[in-house]
DRENGU-463149 format. One record per residue (C-alpha): residue number from 1; residue in three letters; x negated, y negated, z. Coordinates in steps of 0.001 Angstrom, whole numbers. Each point is the difference from the previous one (the first is absolute). Layout:
BEGIN
LOGU   i  aa    east   north      up
LOGU NUM ALA       X       Y       Z
...
This chain:
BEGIN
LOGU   i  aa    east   north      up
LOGU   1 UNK   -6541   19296  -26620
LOGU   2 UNK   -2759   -2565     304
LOGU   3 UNK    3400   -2908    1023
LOGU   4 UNK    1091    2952    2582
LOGU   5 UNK   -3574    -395    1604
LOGU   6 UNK      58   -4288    -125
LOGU   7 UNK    3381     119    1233
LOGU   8 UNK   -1295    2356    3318
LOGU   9 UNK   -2735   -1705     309
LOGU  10 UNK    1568   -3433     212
LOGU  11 UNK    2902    1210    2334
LOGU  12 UNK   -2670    2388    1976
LOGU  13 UNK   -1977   -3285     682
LOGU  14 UNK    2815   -2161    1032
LOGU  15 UNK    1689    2724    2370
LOGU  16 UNK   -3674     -51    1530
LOGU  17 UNK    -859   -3629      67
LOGU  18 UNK    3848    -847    1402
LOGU  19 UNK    -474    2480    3114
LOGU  20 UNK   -3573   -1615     715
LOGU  21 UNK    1274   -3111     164
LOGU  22 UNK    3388     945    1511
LOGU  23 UNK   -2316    1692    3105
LOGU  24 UNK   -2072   -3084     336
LOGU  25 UNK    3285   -2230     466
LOGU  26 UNK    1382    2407    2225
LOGU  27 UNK   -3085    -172    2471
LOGU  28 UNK    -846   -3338    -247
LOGU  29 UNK    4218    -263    1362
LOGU  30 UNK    -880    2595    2713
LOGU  31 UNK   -3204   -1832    1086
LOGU  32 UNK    1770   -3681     251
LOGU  33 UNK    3005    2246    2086
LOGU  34 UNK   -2861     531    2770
LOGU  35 UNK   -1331   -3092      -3
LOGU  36 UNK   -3332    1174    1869
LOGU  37 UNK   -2238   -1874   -2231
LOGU  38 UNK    -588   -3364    -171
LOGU  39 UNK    1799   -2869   -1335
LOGU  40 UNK   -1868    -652   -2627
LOGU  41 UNK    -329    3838   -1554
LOGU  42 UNK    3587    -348     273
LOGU  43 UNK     -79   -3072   -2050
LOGU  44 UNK   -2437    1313   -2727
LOGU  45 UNK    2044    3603     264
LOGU  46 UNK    3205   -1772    -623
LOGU  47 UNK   -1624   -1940   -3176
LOGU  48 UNK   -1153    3944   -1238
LOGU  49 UNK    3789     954     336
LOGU  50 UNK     896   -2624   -2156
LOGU  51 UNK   -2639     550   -2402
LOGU  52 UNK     668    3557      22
LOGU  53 UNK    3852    -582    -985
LOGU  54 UNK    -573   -2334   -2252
LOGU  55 UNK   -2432    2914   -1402
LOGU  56 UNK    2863    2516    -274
LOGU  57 UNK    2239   -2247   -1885
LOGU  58 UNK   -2959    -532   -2617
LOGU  59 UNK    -273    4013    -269
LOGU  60 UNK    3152    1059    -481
LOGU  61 UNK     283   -3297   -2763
LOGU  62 UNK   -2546    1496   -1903
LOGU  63 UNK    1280    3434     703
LOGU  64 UNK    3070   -1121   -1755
LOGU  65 UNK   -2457   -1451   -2552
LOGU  66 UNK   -1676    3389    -821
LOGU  67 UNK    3578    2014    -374
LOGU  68 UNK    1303   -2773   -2163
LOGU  69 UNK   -3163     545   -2178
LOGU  70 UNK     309    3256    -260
LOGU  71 UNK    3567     226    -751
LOGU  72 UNK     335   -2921   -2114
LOGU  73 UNK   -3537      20   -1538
């Protein structure tokens, strides 16, 4: 029972994490789309986006990290 709760718990906090970040991406695109700010916020947003990505692809890594303990370990 008590691997039943880690497991939820690890996959209940990377659903949640993934959307948050997901949501930021998808504004910071939506933003840039209108271009009605600055050059420069566009600049620093577009940095964010990368940041961001580069964010997702380090959470679902140790997502995969997590399972594998928990299956294999």
């Amino acid at each position: 029972m008590e691997n039943l709760i880690y497991l939820a718990a690890v996959v209940s906090d990377f659903i949640g994490k993934f959307l948050l970040a997901s949501l930021v991406i998808l504004v910071h695109n939506r933003v840039q789309k209108e271009g009605k700010i600055d050059r420069k916020v566009l600049k620093e947003m577009k940095l964010e986006k990368i940041v961001g990505s580069i964010s997702l692809i380090l959470l679902v890594l140790g997502f995969v990290f997590h399972l594998a303990d928990y299956f294999l370990g």
